[in-house]
N, C-alpha and C positions, 0 to 999 in steps of 0.2 A: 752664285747660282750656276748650275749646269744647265741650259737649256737646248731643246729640241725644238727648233720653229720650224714648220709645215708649213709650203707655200708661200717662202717667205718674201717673192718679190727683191724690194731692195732695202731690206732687215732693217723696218721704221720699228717694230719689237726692241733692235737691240738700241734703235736711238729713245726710245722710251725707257729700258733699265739704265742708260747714263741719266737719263732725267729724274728716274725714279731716284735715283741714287744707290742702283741695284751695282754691283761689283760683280761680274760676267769671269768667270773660270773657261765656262767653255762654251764655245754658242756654237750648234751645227745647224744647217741651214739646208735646208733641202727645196730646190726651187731648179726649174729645167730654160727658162729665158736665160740666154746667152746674154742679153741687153741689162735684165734687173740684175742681174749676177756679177755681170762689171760693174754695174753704178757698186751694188755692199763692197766688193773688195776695193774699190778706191778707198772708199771710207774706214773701211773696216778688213784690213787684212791680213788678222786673224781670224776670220770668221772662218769654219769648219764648213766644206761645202760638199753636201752629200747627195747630190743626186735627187729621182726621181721618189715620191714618195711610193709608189708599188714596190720600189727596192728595198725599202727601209726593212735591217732584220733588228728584232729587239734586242739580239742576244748584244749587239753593239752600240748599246746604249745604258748602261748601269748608271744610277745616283741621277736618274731627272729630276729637279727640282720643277721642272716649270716647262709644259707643252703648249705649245700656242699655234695658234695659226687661223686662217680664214679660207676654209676651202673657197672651191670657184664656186660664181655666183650667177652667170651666164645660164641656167636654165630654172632659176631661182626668178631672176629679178622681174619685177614687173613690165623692164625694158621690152623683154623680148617676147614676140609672139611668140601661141602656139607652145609657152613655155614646158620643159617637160618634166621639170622638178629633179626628185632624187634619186630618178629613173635615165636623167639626163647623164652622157657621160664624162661631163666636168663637173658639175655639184651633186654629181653618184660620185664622186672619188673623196666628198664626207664618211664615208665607210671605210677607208685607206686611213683617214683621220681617226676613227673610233675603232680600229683594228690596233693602229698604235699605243692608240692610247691604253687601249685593254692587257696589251702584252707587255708595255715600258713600266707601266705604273707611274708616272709622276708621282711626286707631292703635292700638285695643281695644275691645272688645265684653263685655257681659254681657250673657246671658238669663238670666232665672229662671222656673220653673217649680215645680208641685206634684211630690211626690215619689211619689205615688200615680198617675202614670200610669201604664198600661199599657207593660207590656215594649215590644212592636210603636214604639212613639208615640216612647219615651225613643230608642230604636234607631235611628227616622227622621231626628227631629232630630238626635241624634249624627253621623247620615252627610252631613247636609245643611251642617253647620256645620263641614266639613270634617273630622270623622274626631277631635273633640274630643270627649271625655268629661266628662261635669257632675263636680260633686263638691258631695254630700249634705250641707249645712249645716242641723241644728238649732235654731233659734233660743233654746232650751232653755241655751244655751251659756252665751248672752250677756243674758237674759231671763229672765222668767217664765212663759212662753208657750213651751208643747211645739207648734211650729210647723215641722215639716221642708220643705225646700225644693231644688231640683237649681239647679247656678248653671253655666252653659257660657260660660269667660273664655278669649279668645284673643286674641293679639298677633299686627298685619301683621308677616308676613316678606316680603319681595319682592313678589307679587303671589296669596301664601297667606297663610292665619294657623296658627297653630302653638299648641297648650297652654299656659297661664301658669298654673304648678302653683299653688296656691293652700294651705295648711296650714287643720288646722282651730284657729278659737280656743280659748283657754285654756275651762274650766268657771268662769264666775263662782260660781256655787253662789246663785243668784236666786232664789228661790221665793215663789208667788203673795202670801202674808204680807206679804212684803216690798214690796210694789207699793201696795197697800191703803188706801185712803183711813179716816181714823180715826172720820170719823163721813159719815153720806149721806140723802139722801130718801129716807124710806117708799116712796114712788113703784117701787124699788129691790127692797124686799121683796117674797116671794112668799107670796101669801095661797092659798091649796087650798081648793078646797071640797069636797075628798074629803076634806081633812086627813087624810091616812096618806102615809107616804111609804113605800116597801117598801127596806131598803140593798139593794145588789148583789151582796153576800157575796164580792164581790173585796177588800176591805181585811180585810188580813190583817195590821196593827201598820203604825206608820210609821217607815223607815229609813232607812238609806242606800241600799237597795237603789233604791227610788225617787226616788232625785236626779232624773232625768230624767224621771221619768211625772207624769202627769196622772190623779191618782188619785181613781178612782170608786168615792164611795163610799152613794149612793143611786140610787133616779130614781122621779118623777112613771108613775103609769100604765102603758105599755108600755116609756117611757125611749124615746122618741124624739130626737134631735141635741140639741132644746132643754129637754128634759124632763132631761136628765142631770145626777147633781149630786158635786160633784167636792171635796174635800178642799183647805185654803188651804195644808196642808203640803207640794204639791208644788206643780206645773206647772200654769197653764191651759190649758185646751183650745184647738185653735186656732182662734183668731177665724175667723169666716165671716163674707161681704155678706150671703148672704142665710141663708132657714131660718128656721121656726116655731119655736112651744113657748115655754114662760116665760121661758126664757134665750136667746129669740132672739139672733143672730148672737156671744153673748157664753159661754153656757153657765151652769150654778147653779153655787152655791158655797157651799159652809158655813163658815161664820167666825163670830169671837169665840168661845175657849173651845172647845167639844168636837169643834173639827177636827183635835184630834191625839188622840183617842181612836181606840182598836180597836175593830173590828167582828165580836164572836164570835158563831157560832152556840151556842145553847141549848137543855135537850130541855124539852119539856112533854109531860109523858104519855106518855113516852116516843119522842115523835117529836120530833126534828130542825128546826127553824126558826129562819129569819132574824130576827132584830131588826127590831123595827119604830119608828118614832121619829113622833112623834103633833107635828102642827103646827098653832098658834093660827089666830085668825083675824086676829092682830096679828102673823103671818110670822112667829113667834119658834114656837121648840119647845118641850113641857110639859118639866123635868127627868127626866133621865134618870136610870135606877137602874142602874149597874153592877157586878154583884158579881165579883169576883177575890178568892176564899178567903175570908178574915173582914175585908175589907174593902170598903166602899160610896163611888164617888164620885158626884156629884149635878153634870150638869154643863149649860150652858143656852147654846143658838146661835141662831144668824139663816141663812138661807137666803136668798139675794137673786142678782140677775145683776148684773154687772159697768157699772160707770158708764161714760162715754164718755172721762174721765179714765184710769181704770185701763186702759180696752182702750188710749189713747196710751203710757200707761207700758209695757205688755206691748208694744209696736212703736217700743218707746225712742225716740220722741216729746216732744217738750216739754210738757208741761199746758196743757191747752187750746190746742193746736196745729188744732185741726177745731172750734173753738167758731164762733158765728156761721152755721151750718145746725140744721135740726131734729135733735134725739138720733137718729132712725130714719136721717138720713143720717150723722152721726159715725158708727154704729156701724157701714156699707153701709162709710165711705172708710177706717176701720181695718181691717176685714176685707179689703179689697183692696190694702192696703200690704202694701210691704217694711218687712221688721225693720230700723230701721234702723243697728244696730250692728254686723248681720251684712253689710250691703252697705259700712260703713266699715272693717270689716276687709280685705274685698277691694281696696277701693281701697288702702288703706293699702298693702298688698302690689304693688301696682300700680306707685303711687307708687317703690317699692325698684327700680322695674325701671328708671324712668323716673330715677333719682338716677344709678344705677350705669354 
């Protein structure tokens, strides 16, 4: 395949066609971070690197088989106030996307986007990309990372493109646990200097009900994006570029031991309150006392955000695939990827059309 990826970050596209078992002729890359552009040519350097996508002329680009890409999503995502949509001017540059696409012609197309836009936004693009409908992939599926995403896949027909129904994949049953690096830097831990953490009184026992979530089950302070702290027994949250708080762009997480613990409320004095879990100044928690009838467990965790490792594994990544920049840019070029298992299932499917 010839491909053209738009916005390509640090080309998780081209580590999905090795997964696919796509065979890459020529892969151009058009992406303006100096940082995601080092991490692709470590890995990748034959990758074709073309600049800004305003530049892009068609006439330099003959035989696409395959356009992809995920414009920006900062005036899209539900993240940010005040959002301004497709009128914004980093996910207005979806029009630089559907300007290529209209003059290169592919033989197929994917966009991806957050699943959080606005009704209006999803509507637009639907109409603009000829009357194609996204279809809501999870990453949760295929991952450890509750990561939802809209993906609009269309095949030329004549001088249109037409729908390439897409299935969702299987549930691997992935959870954060399993991602988890067995030992990591202090660096990692979170130290409080309030040391009280307040739970959230959402964890209500851990099951199957929760295969799919990202379960919360304290937070720092007011629990701002980064201050949230979330249970190893399910899903992580999903990575972000950017965003404050302790668990900058990663989120907290409680592991070793009393992350599959329940979170009941208890009365004193007859009043009603949350559990409170008391945190050293060495990021570890004092033991907890649990009573359940005539029984006591005594159970002891760490609170820490996620290494620049484990956010690769939650975007099915290869370890140390973003090594060789600062951690604050690993973390910036994972929250700005595709999952990569979810975009090699698409091809994969792709692929079926292109055999048949």
């Amino acid at each position: 395949m010839n491909i053209l990826s738009l916005f390509d970050g640090i080309s998780c596209a081209r580590v999905a066609c090795d997964r696919a078992g796509i065979q890459v002729e020529n892969y151009y890359a058009s992406e303006i971070d100096k940082y995601a552009i080092s991490i692709s040519q470590k890995n990748y350097p034959d990758i074709k690197q073309v600049g800004s996508v305003v530049d892009i002329k068609s006439e330099d680009y003959k035989d696409i088989d395959l356009l992809i890409g995920g414009s920006p999503c900062q005036d899209l995502s539900i993240a940010k106030k005040g959002r301004e949509g497709l009128r914004g001017s980093r996910s207005g540059l979806f029009y630089e996307y559907l300007r290529i696409l209209k003059e290169v012609k592919p033989k197929y197309f994917i966009l991806e986007n957050v699943n959080s836009m606005p009704k209006e936004a999803k509507e637009t693009i639907t109409k603009e990309l000829f009357g194609i409908e996204p279809i809501m992939i999870n990453a949760a599926l295929v991952s450890a990372q509750n990561r939802k995403r809209l993906f609009w896949v269309g095949k030329l027909v004549g001088d249109t493109y037409k729908q390439v129904k897409i299935e969702l994949p299987e549930d691997r049953g992935i959870l954060l646990r399993d991602i988890l690096e067995s030992k990591v830097d202090e660096k990692y831990l979170v130290k409080d200097k309030s040391n009280t953490i307040r739970t959230s009184g959402r964890g209500s026992g851990i099951d199957d009900k929760h295969n799919w979530d990202s379960i919360r089950i304290g937070q720092f302070n007011n629990g701002g994006q980064g201050d949230r702290i979330y249970s190893q027994e399910g899903k992580s949250d999903a990575l972000s570029a950017n965003g404050g708080g302790r668990g900058a762009k990663t989120g907290l997480y409680e592991v070793n031991g009393a992350a599959s613990r329940t979170y009941p409320r208890y009365k004193v004095e007859g009043e009603e309150r949350s559990k409170r879990i008391e945190v050293r100044d060495d990021g570890k928690s004092n033991s907890m006392t649990l009573v359940q009838g005539d029984s006591m467990v005594q159970e002891q965790s760490v609170i820490r955000k996620l290494t620049p490792i484990e956010c690769e594994r939650l975007q099915s990544l290869p370890d140390n695939y973003t090594e060789g920049v600062s951690n604050t840019q690993r973390y910036k070029a994972c929250g700005n990827a595709f999952n990569v298992e979810v975009v090699a299932h698409i091809l994969k499917q792709i692929i079926k059309l292109l055999v048949n």
